[in-house]
C-alpha positions in Angstrom: 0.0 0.0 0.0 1.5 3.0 -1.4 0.4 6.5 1.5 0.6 9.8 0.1 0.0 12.9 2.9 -0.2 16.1 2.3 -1.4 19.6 3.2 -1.5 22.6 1.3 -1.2 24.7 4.6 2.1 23.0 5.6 5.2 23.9 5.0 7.6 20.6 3.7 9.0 20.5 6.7 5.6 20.1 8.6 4.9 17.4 5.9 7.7 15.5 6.9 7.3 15.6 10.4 3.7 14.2 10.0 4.9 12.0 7.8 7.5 10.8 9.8 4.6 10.4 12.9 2.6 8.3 11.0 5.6 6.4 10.2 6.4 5.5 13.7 3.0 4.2 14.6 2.8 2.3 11.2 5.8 0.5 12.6 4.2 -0.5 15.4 1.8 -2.7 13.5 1.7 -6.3 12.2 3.2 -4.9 8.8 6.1 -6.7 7.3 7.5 -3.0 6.3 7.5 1.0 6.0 9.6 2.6 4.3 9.4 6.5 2.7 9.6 6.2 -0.9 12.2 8.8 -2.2 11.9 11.0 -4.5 14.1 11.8 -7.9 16.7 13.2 -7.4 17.0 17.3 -7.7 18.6 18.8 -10.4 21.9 20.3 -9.2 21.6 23.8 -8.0 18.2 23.1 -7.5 16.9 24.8 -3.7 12.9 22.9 -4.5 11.8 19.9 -2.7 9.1 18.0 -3.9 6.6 17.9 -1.1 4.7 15.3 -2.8 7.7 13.0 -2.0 7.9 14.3 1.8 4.6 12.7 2.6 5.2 9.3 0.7 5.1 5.7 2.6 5.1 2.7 1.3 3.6 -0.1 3.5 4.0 -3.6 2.7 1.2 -5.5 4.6 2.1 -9.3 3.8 -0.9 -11.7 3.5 -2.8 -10.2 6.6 -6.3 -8.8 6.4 -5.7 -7.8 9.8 -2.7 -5.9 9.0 -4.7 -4.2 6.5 -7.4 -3.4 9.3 -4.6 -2.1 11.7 -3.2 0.3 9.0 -6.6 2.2 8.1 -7.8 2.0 11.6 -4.2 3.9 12.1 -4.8 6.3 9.6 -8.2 7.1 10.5 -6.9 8.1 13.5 -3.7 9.8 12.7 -5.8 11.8 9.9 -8.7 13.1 12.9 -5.9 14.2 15.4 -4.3 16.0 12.9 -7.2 18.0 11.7 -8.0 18.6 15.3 -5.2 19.4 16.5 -4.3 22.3 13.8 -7.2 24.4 13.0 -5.2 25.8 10.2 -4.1 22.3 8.5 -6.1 20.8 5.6 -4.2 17.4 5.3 -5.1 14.9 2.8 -4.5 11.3 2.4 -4.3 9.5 -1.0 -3.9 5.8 -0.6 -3.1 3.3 -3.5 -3.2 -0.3 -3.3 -3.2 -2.6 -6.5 -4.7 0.0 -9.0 -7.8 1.3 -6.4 -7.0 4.8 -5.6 -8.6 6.3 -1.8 -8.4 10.2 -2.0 -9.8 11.7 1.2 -9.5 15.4 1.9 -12.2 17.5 3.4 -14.5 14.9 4.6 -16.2 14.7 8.1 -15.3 11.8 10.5 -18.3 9.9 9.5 -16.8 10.3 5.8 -13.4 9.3 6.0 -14.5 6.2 8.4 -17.0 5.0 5.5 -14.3 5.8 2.7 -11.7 3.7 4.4 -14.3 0.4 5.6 -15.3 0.6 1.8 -11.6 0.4 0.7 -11.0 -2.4 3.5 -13.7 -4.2 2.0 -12.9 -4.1 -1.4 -8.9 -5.4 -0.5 -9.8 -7.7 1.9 -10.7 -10.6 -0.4 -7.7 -10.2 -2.4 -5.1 -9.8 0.3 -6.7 -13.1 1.9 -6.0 -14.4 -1.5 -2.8 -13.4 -1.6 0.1 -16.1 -1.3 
């Protein structure tokens, strides 16, 4: 599962930090890894950071459903305490696993929770599948 954060109202370095939160309780799962997924290289001379890259993750879940569960449950947390914590943040979360894509932005907590059981659902026959 490839995790994309970001937040138009943060500075990169604020996207990494988040990033790197989110990282650290990802860890603590039943996941077999996270890493951040780096970006290209800059051109030389170049001073601009591609936040997009900041706020990437890459989570590889094994054959678990449960580790699937963990990680949204995870995120549907990290994503609320976020928002309520900063008044001025609008994060966003864009998650892709296999070729379904998950955007969530402004949604309300009902939202997001619905968003992320749907996309649960939809991945959980095919990671039990999985070999």
């Amino acid at each position: 599962m490839r995790i994309l954060l970001s937040d138009a109202e943060a500075d990169p370095e604020r996207v990494a930090e988040l990033t790197g939160y989110l990282r650290q309780e990802l860890l603590q799962l039943d996941v077999d890894r996270v890493t951040a997924v780096p970006g290209a290289p800059a051109p030389p001379g170049a001073r601009v950071v591609d936040p997009a890259q900041l706020g990437a993750l890459l989570v590889t879940l094994g054959t678990s459903v449960t580790a699937l569960n963990q990680v949204v449950t995870v995120l549907r947390d990290w994503f609320g305490r976020v928002r309520r914590t900063r008044a001025d943040s609008r994060p966003a979360l864009r998650l892709v696993m296999d070729d379904d894509v998950l955007e969530i932005s402004e949604a309300s907590d009902e939202q997001v929770t619905e968003a992320l059981r749907a996309f649960v659902e939809r991945h959980s026959a095919t990671t039990e599948a999985r070999p």
